[in-house]
TORKOL-4160 file (C-alpha; in steps of 0.2 Angstrom, whole numbers, padded with zeros to 4 digits, m for minus):
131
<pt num="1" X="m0400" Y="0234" Z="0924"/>
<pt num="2" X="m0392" Y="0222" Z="0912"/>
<pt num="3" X="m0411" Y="0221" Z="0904"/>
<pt num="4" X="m0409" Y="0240" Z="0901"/>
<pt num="5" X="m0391" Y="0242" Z="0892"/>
<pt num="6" X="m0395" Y="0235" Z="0875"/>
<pt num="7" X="m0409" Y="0246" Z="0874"/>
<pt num="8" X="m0399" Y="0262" Z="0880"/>
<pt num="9" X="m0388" Y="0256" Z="0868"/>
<pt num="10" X="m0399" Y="0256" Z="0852"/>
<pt num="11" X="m0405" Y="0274" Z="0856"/>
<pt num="12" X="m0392" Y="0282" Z="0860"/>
<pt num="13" X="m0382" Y="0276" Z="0844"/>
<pt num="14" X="m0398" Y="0279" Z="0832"/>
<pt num="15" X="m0399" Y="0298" Z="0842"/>
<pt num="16" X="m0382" Y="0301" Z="0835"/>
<pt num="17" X="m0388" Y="0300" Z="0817"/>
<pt num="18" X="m0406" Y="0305" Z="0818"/>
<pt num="19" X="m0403" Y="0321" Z="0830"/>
<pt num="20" X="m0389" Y="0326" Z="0821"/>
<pt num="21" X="m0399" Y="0325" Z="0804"/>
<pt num="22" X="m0414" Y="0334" Z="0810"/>
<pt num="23" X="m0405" Y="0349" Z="0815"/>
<pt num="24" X="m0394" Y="0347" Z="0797"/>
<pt num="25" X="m0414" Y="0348" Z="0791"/>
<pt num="26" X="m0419" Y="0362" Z="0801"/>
<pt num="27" X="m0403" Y="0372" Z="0795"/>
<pt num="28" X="m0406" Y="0368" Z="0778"/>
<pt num="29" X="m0425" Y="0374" Z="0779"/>
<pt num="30" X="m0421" Y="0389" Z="0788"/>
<pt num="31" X="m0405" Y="0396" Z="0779"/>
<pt num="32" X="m0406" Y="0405" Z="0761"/>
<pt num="33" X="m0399" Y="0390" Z="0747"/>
<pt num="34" X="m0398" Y="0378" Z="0763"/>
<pt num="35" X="m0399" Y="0363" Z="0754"/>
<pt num="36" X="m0386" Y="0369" Z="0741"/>
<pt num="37" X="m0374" Y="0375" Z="0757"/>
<pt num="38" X="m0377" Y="0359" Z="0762"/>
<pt num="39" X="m0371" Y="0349" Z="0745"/>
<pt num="40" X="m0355" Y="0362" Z="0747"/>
<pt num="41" X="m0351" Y="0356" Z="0762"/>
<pt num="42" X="m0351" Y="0337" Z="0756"/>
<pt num="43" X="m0342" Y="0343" Z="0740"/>
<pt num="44" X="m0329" Y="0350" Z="0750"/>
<pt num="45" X="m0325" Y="0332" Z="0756"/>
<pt num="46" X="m0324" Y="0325" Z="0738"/>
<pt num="47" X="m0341" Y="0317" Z="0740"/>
<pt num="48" X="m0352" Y="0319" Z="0722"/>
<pt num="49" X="m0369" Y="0329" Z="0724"/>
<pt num="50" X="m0382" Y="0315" Z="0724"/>
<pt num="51" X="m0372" Y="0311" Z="0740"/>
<pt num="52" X="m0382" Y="0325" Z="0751"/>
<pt num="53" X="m0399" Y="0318" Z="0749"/>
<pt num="54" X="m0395" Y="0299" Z="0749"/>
<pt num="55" X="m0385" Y="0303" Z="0767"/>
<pt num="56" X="m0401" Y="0312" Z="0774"/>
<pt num="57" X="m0413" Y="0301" Z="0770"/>
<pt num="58" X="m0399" Y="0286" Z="0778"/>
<pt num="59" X="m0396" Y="0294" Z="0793"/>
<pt num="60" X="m0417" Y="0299" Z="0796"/>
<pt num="61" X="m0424" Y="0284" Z="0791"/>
<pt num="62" X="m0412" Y="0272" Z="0799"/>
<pt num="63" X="m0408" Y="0283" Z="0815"/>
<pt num="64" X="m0430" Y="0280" Z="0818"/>
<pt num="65" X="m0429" Y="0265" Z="0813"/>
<pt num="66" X="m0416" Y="0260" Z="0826"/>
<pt num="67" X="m0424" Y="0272" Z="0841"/>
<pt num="68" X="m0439" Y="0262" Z="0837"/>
<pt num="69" X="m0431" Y="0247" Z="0836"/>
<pt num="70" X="m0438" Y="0240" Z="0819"/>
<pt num="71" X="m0427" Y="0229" Z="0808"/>
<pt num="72" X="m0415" Y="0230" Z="0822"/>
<pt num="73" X="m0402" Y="0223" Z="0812"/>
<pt num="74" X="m0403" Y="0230" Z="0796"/>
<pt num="75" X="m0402" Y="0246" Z="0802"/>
<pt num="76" X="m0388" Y="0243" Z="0814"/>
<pt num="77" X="m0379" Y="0235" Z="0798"/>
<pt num="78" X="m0382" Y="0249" Z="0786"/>
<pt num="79" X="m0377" Y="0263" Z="0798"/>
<pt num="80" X="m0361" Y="0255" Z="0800"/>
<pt num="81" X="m0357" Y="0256" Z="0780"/>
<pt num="82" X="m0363" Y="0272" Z="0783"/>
<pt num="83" X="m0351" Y="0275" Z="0798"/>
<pt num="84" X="m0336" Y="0266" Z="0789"/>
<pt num="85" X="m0339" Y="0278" Z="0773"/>
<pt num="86" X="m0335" Y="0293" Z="0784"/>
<pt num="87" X="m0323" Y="0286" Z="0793"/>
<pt num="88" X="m0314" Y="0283" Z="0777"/>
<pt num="89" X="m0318" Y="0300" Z="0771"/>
<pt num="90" X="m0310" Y="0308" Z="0786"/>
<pt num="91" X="m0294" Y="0297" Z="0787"/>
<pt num="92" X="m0290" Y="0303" Z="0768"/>
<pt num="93" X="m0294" Y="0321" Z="0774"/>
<pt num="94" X="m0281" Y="0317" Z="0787"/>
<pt num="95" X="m0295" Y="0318" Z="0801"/>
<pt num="96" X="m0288" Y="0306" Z="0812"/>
<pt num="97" X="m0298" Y="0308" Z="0828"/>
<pt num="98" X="m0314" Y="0310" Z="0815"/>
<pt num="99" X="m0309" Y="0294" Z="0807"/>
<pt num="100" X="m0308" Y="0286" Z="0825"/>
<pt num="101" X="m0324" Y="0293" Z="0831"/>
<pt num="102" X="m0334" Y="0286" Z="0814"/>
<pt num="103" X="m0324" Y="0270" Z="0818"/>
<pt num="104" X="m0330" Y="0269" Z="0835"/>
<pt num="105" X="m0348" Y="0271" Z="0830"/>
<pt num="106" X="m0347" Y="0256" Z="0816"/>
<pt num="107" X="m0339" Y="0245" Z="0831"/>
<pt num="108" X="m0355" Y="0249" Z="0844"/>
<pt num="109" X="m0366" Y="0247" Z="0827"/>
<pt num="110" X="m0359" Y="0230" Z="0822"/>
<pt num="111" X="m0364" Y="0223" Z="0840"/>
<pt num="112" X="m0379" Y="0230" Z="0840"/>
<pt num="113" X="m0382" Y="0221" Z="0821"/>
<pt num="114" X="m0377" Y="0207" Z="0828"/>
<pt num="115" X="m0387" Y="0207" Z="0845"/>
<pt num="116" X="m0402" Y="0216" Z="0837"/>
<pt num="117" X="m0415" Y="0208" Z="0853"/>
<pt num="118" X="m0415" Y="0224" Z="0865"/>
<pt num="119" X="m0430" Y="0229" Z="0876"/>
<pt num="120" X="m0444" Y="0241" Z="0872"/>
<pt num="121" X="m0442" Y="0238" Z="0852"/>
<pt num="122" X="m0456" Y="0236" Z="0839"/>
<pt num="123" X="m0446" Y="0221" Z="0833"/>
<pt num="124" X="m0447" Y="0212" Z="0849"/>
<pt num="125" X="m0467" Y="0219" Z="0851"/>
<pt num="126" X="m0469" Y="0212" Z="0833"/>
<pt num="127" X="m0463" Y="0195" Z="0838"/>
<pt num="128" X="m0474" Y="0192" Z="0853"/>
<pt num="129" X="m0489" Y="0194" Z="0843"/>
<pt num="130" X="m0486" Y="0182" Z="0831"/>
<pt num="131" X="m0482" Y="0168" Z="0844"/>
């Protein structure tokens, strides 16, 4: 069972942030101005616009990348900036338990980053064929 953890780990961690950004997709493409709604929403949090599209394409190629398990570490490390960003942006718009949440992701991220061999990923897959 102790085989399987890491590996439950990774996806369920990368489904937070690739899930959550293909519905935030599928809203945009199916509301009216979805995509500006959408900036709103991040300029209500005092984020600039260019923010919206950099945070997309963060979440969905990163949130792949770790359910797939490539570049293990990488992605695990860039989520967490990610993850610390938000966390910051909701503890100075007095979100405490958002700030926590956010804070609790970078912490299961940061292990991941820095045990990045799980079961079942491309990276490990990758590895045996060049042995």
């Amino acid at each position: 069972m102790e085989k399987f953890t890491g590996v439950i780990a990774r996806v369920f961690l990368a489904m937070l942030f690739f899930i959550s950004i293909i519905f935030i997709i599928k809203n945009i493409m199916s509301v009216e101005n979805g995509y500006n709604i959408y900036q709103d929403a991040m300029g209500s949090r005092g984020l600039p616009g260019i923010f919206a599209p950099i945070s997309i394409l963060i979440q969905f190629v990163f949130g792949l990348t770790l359910i797939i398990g490539y570049k293990v570490k990488v992605s695990a490390y860039v989520l967490a900036v990610y993850s610390i960003l938000w966390a910051l942006i909701y503890f100075g718009s007095m979100n405490l338990l958002g700030s926590l949440q956010y804070l609790a992701i970078t912490g299961g991220l940061l292990h991941l980053g820095s045990h990045p061999n799980t079961c079942f990923s491309l990276d490990n897959l990758l590895s045996k064929k060049k042995n």
